[in-house]
C-alpha positions in Angstrom: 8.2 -22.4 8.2 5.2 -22.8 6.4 3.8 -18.9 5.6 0.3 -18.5 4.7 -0.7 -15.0 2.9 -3.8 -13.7 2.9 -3.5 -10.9 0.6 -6.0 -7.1 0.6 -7.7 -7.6 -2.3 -10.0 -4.2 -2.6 -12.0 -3.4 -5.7 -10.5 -0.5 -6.1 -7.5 -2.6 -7.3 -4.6 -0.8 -5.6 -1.0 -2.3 -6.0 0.5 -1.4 -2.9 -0.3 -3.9 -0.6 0.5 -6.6 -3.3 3.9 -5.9 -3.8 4.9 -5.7 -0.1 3.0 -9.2 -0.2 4.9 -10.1 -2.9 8.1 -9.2 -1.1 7.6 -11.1 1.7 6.8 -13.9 -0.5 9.4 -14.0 -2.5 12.3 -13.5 0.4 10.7 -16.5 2.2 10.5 -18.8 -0.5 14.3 -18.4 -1.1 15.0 -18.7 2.6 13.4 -22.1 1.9 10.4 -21.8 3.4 6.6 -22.7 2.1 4.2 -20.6 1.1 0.7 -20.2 0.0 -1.5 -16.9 -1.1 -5.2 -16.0 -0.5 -6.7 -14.0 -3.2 -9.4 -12.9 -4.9 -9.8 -11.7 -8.9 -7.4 -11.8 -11.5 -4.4 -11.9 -8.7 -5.2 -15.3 -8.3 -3.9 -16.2 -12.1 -1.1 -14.0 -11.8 0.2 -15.5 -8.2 -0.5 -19.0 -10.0 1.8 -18.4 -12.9 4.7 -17.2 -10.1 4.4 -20.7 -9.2 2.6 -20.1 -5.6 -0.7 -22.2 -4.1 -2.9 -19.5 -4.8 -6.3 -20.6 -2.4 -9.5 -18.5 -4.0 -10.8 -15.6 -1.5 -14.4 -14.1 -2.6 -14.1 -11.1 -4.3 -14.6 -7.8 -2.7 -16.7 -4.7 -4.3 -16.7 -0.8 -3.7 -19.4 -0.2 -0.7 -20.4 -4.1 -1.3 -22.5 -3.4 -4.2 -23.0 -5.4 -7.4 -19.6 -6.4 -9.4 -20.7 -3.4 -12.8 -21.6 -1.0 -10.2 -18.5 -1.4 -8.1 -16.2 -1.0 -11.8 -18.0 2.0 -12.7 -16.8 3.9 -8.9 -13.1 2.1 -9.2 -13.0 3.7 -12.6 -14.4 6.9 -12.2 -12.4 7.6 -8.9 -9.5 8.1 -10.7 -10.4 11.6 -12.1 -12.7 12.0 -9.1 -11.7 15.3 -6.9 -13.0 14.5 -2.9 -15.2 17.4 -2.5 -13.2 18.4 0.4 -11.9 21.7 1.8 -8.0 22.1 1.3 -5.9 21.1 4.5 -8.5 18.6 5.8 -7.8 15.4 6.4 -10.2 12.3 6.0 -10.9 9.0 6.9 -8.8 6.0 8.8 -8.2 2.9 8.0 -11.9 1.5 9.0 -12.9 3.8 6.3 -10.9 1.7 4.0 -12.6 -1.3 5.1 -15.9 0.3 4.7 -15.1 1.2 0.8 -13.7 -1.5 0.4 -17.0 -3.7 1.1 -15.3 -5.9 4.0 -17.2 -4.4 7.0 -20.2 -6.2 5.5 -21.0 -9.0 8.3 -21.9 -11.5 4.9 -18.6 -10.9 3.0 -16.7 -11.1 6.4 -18.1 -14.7 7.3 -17.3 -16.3 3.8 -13.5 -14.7 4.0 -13.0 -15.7 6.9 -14.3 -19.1 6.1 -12.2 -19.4 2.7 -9.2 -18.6 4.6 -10.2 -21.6 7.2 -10.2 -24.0 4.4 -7.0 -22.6 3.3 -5.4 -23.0 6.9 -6.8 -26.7 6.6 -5.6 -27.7 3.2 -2.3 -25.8 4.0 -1.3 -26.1 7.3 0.7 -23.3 7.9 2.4 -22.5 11.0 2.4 -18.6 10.8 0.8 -16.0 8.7 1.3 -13.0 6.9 -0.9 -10.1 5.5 -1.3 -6.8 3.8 -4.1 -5.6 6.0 -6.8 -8.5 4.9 -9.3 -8.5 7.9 -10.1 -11.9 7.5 -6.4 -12.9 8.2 -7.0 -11.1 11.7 -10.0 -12.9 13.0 -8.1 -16.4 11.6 -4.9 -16.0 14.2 -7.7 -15.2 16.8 -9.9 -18.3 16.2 -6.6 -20.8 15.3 -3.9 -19.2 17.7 -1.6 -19.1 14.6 0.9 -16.2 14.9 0.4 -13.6 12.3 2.7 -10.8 11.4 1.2 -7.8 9.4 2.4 -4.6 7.2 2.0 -2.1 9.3 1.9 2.3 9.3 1.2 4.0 12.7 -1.2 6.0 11.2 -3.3 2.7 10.7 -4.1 3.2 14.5 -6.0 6.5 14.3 -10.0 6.0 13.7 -11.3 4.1 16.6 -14.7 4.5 17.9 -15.4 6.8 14.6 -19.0 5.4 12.5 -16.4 3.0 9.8 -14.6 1.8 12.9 -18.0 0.4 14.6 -19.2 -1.0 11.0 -16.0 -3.3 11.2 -16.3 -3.8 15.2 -20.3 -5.0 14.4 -18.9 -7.6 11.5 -15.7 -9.1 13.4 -17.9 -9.9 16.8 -20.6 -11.3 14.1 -17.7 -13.6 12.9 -15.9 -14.1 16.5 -19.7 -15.3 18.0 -20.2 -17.6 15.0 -16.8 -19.7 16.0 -17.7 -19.4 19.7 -14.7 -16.7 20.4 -14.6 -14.5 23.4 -15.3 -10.6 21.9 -12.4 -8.6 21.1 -11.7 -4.5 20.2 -10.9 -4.3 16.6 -7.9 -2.5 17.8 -6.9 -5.2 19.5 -7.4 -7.9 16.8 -5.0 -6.2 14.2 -2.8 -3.7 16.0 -2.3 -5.3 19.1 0.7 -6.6 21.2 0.2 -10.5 19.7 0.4 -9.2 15.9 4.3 -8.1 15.0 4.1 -4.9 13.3 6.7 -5.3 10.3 6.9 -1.3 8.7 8.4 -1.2 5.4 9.7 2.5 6.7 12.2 3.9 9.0 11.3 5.6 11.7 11.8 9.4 10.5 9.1 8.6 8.4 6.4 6.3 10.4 6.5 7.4 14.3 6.0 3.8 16.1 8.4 3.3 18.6 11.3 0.9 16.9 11.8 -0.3 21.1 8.6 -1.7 21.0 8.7 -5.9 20.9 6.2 -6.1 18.2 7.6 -3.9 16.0 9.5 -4.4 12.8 11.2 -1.6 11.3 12.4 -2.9 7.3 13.1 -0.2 5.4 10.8 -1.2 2.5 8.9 -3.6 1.3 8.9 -3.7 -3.1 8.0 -6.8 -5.0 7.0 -6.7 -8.4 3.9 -8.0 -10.0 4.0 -6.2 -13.2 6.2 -7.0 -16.1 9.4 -4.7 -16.7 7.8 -2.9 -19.8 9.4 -1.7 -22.5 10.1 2.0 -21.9 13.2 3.2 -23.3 14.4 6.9 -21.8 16.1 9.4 -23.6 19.4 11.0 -22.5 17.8 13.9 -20.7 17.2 13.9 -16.7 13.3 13.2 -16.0 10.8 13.6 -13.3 8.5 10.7 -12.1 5.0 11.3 -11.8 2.2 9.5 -10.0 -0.8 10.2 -8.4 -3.7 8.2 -7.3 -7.6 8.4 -6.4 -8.5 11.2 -4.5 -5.0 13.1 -5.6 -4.6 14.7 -9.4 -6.6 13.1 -11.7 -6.0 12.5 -15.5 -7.3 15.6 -17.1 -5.5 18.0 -14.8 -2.4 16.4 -15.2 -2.6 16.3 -18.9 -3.7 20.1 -18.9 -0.9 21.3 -16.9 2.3 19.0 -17.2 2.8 19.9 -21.1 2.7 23.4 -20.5 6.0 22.8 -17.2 7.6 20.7 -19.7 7.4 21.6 -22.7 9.0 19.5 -25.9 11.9 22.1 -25.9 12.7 21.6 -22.0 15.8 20.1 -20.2 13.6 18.1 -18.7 11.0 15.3 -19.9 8.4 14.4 -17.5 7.1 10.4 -17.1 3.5 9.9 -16.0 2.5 6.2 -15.1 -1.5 6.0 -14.1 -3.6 2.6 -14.5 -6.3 4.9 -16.1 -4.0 5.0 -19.3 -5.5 3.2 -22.0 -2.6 3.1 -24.2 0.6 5.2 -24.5 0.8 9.2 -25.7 3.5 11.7 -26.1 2.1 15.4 -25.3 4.8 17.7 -25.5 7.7 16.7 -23.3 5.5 14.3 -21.4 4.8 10.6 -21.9 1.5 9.0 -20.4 1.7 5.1 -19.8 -0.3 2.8 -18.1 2.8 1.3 -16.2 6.3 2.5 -15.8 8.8 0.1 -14.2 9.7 2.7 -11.4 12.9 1.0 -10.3 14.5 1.4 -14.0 13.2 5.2 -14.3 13.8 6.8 -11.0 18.2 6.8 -11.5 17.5 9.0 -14.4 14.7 11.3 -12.3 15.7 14.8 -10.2 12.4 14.8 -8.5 8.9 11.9 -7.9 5.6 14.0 -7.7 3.1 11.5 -6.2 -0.1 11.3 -4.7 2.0 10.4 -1.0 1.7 6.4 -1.0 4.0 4.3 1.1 5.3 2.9 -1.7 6.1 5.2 -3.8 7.9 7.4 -1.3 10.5 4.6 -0.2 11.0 4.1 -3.7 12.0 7.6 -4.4 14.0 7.7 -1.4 16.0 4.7 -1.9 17.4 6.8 -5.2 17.9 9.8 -3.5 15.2 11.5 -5.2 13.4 14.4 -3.2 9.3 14.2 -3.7 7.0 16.9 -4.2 3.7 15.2 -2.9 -0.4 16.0 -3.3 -1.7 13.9 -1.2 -5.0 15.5 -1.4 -7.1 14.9 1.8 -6.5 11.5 2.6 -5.8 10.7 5.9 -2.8 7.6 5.2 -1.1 10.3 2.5 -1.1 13.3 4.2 0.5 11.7 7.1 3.6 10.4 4.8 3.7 13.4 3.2 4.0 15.6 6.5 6.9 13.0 7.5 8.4 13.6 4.1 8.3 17.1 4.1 9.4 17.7 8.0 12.8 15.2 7.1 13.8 17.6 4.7 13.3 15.4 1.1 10.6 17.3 -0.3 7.7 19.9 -0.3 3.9 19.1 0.0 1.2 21.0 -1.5 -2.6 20.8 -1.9 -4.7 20.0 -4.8 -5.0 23.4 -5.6 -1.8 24.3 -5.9 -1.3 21.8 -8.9 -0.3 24.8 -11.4 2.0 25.8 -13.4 3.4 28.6 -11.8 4.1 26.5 -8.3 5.3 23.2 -10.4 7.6 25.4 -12.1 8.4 27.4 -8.9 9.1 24.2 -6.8 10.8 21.9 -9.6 13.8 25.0 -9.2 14.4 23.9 -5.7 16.1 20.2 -6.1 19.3 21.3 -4.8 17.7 22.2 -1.3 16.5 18.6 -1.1 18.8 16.0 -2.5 21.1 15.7 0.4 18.6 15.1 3.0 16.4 12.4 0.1 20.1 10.7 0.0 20.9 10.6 3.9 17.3 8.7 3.9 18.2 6.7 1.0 20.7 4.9 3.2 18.9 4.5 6.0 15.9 2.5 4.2 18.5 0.3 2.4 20.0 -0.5 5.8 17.1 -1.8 7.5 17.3 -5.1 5.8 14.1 -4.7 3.5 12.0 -8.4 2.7 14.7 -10.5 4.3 14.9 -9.1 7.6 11.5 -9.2 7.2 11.1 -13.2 6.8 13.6 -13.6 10.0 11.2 -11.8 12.3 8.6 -14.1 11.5 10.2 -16.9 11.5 11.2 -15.2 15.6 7.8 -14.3 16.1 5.9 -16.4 18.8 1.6 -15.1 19.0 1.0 -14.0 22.7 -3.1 -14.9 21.4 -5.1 -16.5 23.5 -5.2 -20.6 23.0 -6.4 -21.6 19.8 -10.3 -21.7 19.6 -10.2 -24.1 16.2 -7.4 -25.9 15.3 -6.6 -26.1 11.2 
């Protein structure tokens, strides 16, 4: 097999999507097979120097505007609070798309068009993404098959204002190559693209029976280095929270003061917005903790309710108190979460002392359902079984429109 990647590169620089691309990646290359990344920014280095073909993808920017401006928002969201009533929940994933500058008709065309040359220089016979809408539009104009990460909460959204944005730049792409129109729907979650989820399904909701979908348990490559955190012989908790969630200054206000230097516990805090390392109290701020190494030593995650993060958590049997804040992907996962039994969600506003303290008393309540889930991840299969339903998976697309 010859797997090409076209890999989500968003401004905003979020890591999730590249380690489930990573992976894939990895678990296909030592099955034997070939493969080759699309990327965009300072991945492309970093993909290079795991020894991958690394084809260059034009860089996206926050809304499509100029390169500074779109730094400024990326940096500034992370202590940004959505001005949006508690209990609400916004956007879908055409949102995303919309941030993320890719429902711009002039940045579609030249994706799409990299990824064409890389189809032609590589010649692969299947493909693979993390949600990159140009990978998409390339199974429909090739007919390659094309498997995809996938959440069924990627599905809500349709017909909403971002949805028709991306519906208005895919036709402009399909009409260029002479394609027959297509629902954007139908381009990336329909019955020809094999849905591989890197959950179970207590925590997603797509029906496992389904022939295009892919239940694996997780997905976790790593694309940071191990660090060189060293723990001390206390228990800890895990904390990490993204855009739109906690930001920086609340957490530094609040955490000292629920763990205190004196405490049994010490409290971990791993946020890209963390310049360099600092010690407040019985917290330590980093700008990246190796989450695999920590989590054995942790009773409980508090995150911002990504994907990733939750399976991690899980897979260690550690329950999660989540703040996913309004956003529409978190608060889903969170809600699963919470209704399994491993955890408690809160809003924004109940960041405080008195409920951290409160809820960090209730561990025992949690663990045994966290565990039972644990093992139920780590028997899906994870990036290998992964690899082996591509490798299965046959495109019902329609014949190709432009061969590679």
């Amino acid at each position: 097999m010859r797997l090409l990647i076209p890999v989500f590169s968003p401004a905003s620089g979020t890591w999730g999507g590249i380690t489930r691309v990573i992976a894939v990646a990895e678990a296909a290359r030592r099955a034997g097979h070939e493969v080759a990344l699309c990327a965009s920014g300072d991945l492309e280095p970093r993909l290079r120097q795991r020894g991958y073909t690394v084809y260059s993808n034009p860089a996206a920017t926050m809304f499509g505007l100029p390169a500074p401006i779109s730094r400024v928002i990326a940096r500034r969201g992370e202590n940004f609070a959505l001005p949006v009533q508690p209990g609400r929940s916004i956007g879908n994933i055409w949102f995303v798309f919309f941030v993320s500058g890719m429902a711009r008709s002039g940045y579609l065309h030249a994706l799409v068009d990299a990824e064409l040359q890389a189809v032609r220089a590589f010649k692969p016979d299947r493909l693979f993404t993390d949600l990159n809408p140009g990978a998409y539009l390339v199974a429909r104009i090739t007919g390659l098959p094309i498997a995809a990460a996938f959440q069924q909460v990627m599905t809500w959204g349709k017909g909403s204002w971002a949805w028709g944005q991306m519906h208005r730049a895919m036709m402009s792409v399909l009409n260029a190559r002479g394609c027959p129109a297509a629902d954007p729907d139908d381009l990336c979650f329909g019955p020809s693209v094999l849905k591989i989820i890197p959950s179970i399904p207590e925590l997603d909701g797509a029906d496992p029976a389904r022939r295009d979908v892919c239940y694996v348990g997780q997905l976790l490559g790593d694309i940071q280095p191990t660090g060189d955190l060293q723990l001390e012989a206390r228990r800890h908790v895990f904390v990490y929270v993204g855009t739109g969630s906690i930001g920086l200054t609340t957490l530094r206000e609040v955490l000292p003061r629920v763990f205190p230097e004196s405490g049994e516990r010490r409290c971990l805090v791993g946020a890209p917005g963390i310049a360099q390392p600092e010690r407040v109290g019985g917290v330590e701020f980093r700008p990246y903790v190796a989450v695999e190494d920590v989590l054995p030593r942790c009773d409980w995650t508090i995150c911002h309710g990504g994907q990733n993060t939750i399976v991690q958590s899980l897979r260690q049997g550690v329950p999660l108190i989540i703040f996913p804040g309004p956003i529409f992907e978190r608060r889903f996962n969170a809600q699963k979460v919470q209704e399994a039994g491993a955890g408690l969600m809160s809003e924004v506003t109940g960041f405080t002392i008195e409920w951290l303290t409160g809820a960090l008393q209730r561990q025992a309540e949690f663990v045994p359902r966290a565990a039972a889930l644990g093992e139920r991840i780590r028997s899906y299969g994870g990036a290998a079984a992964a690899v082996e339903a591509i490798e299965r998976h046959t495109a019902a697309a329609p014949s190709a429109q432009e061969g590679p």
